[in-house]
N, C-alpha and C positions, 0 to 999 in steps of 0.2 A: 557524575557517575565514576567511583574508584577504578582504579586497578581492580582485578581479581585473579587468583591466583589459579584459582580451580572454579568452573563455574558452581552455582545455587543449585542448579537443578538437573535431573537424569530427565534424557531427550529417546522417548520410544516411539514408533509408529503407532500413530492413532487410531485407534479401533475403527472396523468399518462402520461407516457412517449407516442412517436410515436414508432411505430413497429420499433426494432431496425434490419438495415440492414446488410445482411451478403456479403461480395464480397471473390470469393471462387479466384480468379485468384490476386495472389498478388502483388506485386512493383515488378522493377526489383535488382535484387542486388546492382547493382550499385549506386541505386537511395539514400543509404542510409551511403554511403560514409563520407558527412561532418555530421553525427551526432555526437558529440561528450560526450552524454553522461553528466551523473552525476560529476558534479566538487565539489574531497574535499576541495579545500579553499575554496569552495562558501562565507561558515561562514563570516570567516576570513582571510586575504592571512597568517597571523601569527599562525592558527593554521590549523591542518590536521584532518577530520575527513573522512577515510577511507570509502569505499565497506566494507560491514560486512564478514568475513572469512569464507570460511567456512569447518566443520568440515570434519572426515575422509567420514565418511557415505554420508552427503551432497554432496561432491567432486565428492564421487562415482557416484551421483544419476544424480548432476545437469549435464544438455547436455553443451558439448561443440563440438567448430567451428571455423574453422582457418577462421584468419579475419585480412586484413593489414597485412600477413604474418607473424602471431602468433596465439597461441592455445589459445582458452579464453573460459568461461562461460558467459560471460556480454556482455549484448546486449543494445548497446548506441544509444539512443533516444536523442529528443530535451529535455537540462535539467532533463532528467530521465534515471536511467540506471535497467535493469531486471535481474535476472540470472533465467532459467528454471528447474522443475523437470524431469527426464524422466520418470519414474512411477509414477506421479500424473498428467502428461501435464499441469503444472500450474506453476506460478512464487514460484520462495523459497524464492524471494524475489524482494521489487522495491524500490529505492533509488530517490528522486526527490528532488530536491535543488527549493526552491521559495521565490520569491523577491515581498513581495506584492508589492511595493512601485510602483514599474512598471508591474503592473497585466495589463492585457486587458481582455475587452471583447470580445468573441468569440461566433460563434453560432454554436452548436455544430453539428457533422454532422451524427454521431451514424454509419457510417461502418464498420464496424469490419471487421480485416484481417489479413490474415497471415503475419509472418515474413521470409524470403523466405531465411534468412542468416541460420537459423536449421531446420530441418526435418519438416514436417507437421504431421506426428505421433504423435510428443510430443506436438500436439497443442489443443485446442478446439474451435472449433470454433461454432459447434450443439450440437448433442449428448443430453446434459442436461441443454441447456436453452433453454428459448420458454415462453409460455404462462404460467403465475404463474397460473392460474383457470384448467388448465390441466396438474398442477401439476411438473412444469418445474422452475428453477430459473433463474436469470435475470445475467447479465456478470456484474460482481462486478469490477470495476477496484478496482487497488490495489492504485499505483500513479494515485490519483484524476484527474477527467478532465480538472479541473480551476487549479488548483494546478502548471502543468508546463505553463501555457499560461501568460507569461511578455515577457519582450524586445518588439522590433520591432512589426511593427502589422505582417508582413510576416511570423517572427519567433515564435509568438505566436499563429499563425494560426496554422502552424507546428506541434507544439507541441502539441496543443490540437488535433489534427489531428493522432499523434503517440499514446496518449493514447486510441486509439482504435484498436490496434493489443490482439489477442488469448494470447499473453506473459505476460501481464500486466492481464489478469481478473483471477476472480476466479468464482465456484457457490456460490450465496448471494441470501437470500430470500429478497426481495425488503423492507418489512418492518423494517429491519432490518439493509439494508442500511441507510434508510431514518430515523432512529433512533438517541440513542445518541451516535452510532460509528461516521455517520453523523455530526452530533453535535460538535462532538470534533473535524474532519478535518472542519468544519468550523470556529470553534473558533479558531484554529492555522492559516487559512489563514485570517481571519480576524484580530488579532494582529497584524500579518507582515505587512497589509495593512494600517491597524493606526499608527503604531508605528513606520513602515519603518525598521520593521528588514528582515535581512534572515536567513531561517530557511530550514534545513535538514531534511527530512522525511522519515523512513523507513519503510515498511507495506508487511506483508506477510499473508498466513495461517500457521495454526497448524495443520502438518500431522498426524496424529493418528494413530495406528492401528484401533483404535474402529472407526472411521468415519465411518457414511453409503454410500453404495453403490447405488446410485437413477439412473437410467436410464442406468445403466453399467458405470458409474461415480463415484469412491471415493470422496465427497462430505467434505470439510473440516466444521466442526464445530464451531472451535477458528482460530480466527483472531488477529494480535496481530501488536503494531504498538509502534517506539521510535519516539521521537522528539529531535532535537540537535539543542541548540542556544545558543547564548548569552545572557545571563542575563542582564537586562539593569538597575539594582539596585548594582548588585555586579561588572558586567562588566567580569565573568567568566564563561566559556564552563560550559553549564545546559545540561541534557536530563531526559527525562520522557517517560516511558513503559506504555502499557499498554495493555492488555487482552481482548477482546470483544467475546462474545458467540453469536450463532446465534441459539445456541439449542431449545429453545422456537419455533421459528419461522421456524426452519426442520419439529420439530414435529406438527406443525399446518396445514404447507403443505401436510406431508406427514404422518398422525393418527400412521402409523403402525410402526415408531421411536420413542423410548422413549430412554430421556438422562437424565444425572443430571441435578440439577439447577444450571446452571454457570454462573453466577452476569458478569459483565460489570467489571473491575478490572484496578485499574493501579499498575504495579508491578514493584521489581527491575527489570534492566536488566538483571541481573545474574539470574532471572528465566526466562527469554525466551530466553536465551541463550543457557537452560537447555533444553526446550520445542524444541526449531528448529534445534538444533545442528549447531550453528552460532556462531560468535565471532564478539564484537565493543571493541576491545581494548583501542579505542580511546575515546571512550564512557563510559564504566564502571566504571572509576573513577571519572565523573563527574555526576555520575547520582543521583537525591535527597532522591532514596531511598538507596543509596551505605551503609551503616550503619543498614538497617534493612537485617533478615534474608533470603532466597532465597524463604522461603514457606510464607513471608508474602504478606498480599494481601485487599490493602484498597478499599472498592467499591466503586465504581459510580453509582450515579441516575439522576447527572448533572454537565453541565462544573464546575460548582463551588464547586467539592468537588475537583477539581485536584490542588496537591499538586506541588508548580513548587519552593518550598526551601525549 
C-alpha cells in the first residue's frame, strides 16, 4: 500500500439507514458447513499470516464448539473468520481477507441473526441496539459489509449476507461509525480495488474494565483494528494498528458517561496486543511502527496522516 499524498475518496455521513431487521430463528447447522473461513495465504501463497492467538485469559473467555469433529473458537464465514467472548457476547475478534480487484456489488439485506453453531447467550442480537434518539446504539460490524463481498456474484452474496450475524457486531454509536474509523476501512478497501492488492484485516473491541454498562450491556469504548499487506514499493509483509475511540460519541448519547479524551490513534502492534490479550506473531515484526515504543501513539485527524513505512 503506497504513500498517499491526499486521500482517493471524500468521507460523508451515511444516509440514515432502514430499520435494521432482526430474525430470531436462525440457519440450520448444517447450512454452514462449506464455509471456510479466513484464509492465511490469502496475501501471499509464500507467506503465512495466522488467526491472531490468543492469550491465557482470552482462551479462557472466548466460547468454544466442536465443529467437523474438533474443538475450536473460530467460527468460519464466507472470507471472514470471528472468535466470540463469553462475558462480553461480542467478537474478541474478526479476521477478513479482501480482494478488491474482484469486489461486487451487493445490496445489502440488514437481517441480523444468530449463529446456531454456539450458544445464543453469548450473543446479541437486542438488548442494546435500537433507536440511536432513544438512546440505543446501532450493530457495528466489526468485518465490514463490502469488505468480504468479491468472487462470484453467488459467493459474494453470501458473504455480505454472513456479515450480519450477532458474532461479528459490536455496540457503535453510529456517528462514530460513519466517521474516520469509517474513513480508514474505506481507504483500505479502496486501495485493494485500485491497486489490485489483497489485503488482511483484523478488527475488534477493547474490553475494559472501565467500559460502561447501557442497557445491561458492557458497552466497549476502544476499537482497534491491523492491516496486513504487501507493500507494493518495497514488495515486503507491511501491517499497521490502529486505535479508534468512540468515547465522545458514548458520552453524547448518553450525558451521564464521562471519559478521557481518546484521539483516533494508530499504534504499534505490540500495544494492542497489550490492550486485547492477543498475539500476531506473524505480524509484529512487520509492523512500521516495530521500532517505536509500545506507549507510543501518532494521531489521526485523516487518512493522510497514516504512516504505511
Amino acid at each position: 500500500m503506497p504513500k498517499r499524498s491526499t486521500p482517493r475518496y471524500r468521507f460523508a455521513p451515511a444516509p440514515e439507514l432502514a430499520a435494521q431487521r432482526v430474525r430470531l430463528t436462525p440457519d440450520s447447522v448444517e447450512s454452514y458447513e462449506d464455509r471456510t473461513g479466513y484464509d492465511p495465504q490469502f496475501i501471499d501463497a509464500s507467506l503465512s499470516v495466522a488467526l491472531p492467538r490468543l492469550g491465557a485469559a482470552a482462551k479462557r473467555d472466548a466460547v468454544s464448539f466442536d465443529w467437523k469433529g474438533e474443538k475450536t473458537h473460530v467460527l468460519t464465514y464466507t472470507h471472514f473468520s470471528t472468535a466470540v467472548s463469553k462475558s462480553r457476547r461480542m467478537p474478541i475478534f474478526s479476521a477478513c481477507n479482501i480482494n478488491g480487484s474482484a469486489a461486487k456489488t451487493i445490496a445489502r439485506t440488514d437481517i441480523w441473526k444468530f449463529d446456531p453453531r454456539i450458544p445464543q447467550q453469548y450473543q446479541i442480537l437486542k438488548e442494546v441496539y435500537g433507536n440511536q434518539k432513544d438512546g440505543y446504539f446501532s450493530r457495528g460490524h466489526m468485518t465490514r459489509r463490502q469488505d468480504p463481498d468479491w468472487g462470484a456474484k453467488s459467493v459474494a452474496t453470501r458473504a455480505d449476507a454472513d456479515t450480519f450475524h450477532a458474532t461479528n457486531a459490536a455496540p457503535q454509536v453510529q456517528s462514530f461509525n460513519d466517521g474516520l474509523w469509517g474513513g480508514i476501512e474505506d481507504y483500505v478497501l479502496g486501495n485493494t480495488k485500485t491497486d489490485s492488492m489483497r489485503v488482511s484485516v483484523f478488527t475488534g473491541p477493547v474490553f475494559a474494565a472501565t467500559d460502561p454498562v447501557v442497557h445491561g450491556v458492557k458497552v466497549p469504548v476502544r476499537f482497534w483494528k491491523i492491516v496486513a499487506f504487501v507493500h507494493d514499493e518495497t514488495g515486503a509483509l507491511t501491517a499497521t494498528g490502529y486505535l479508534a475511540s468512540q468515547a465522545k460519541a458514548v458520552a453524547d448519547l448518553k450525558p451521564a458517561f464521562v471519559f478521557g479524551d481518546f484521539e483516533h490513534q494508530q499504534r504499534p502492534l505490540a500495544a494492542i496486543e497489550a490492550m486485547t490479550g492477543l498475539k500476531f506473531p506473524d505480524l509484529t515484526p512487520h509492523d512500521v511502527l516495530a521500532g517505536a515504543g509500545v506507549n507510543f501513539a501518532a494521531a489521526l485527524r485523516d487518512v493522510r496522516d497514516i504512516m504505511l513505512a
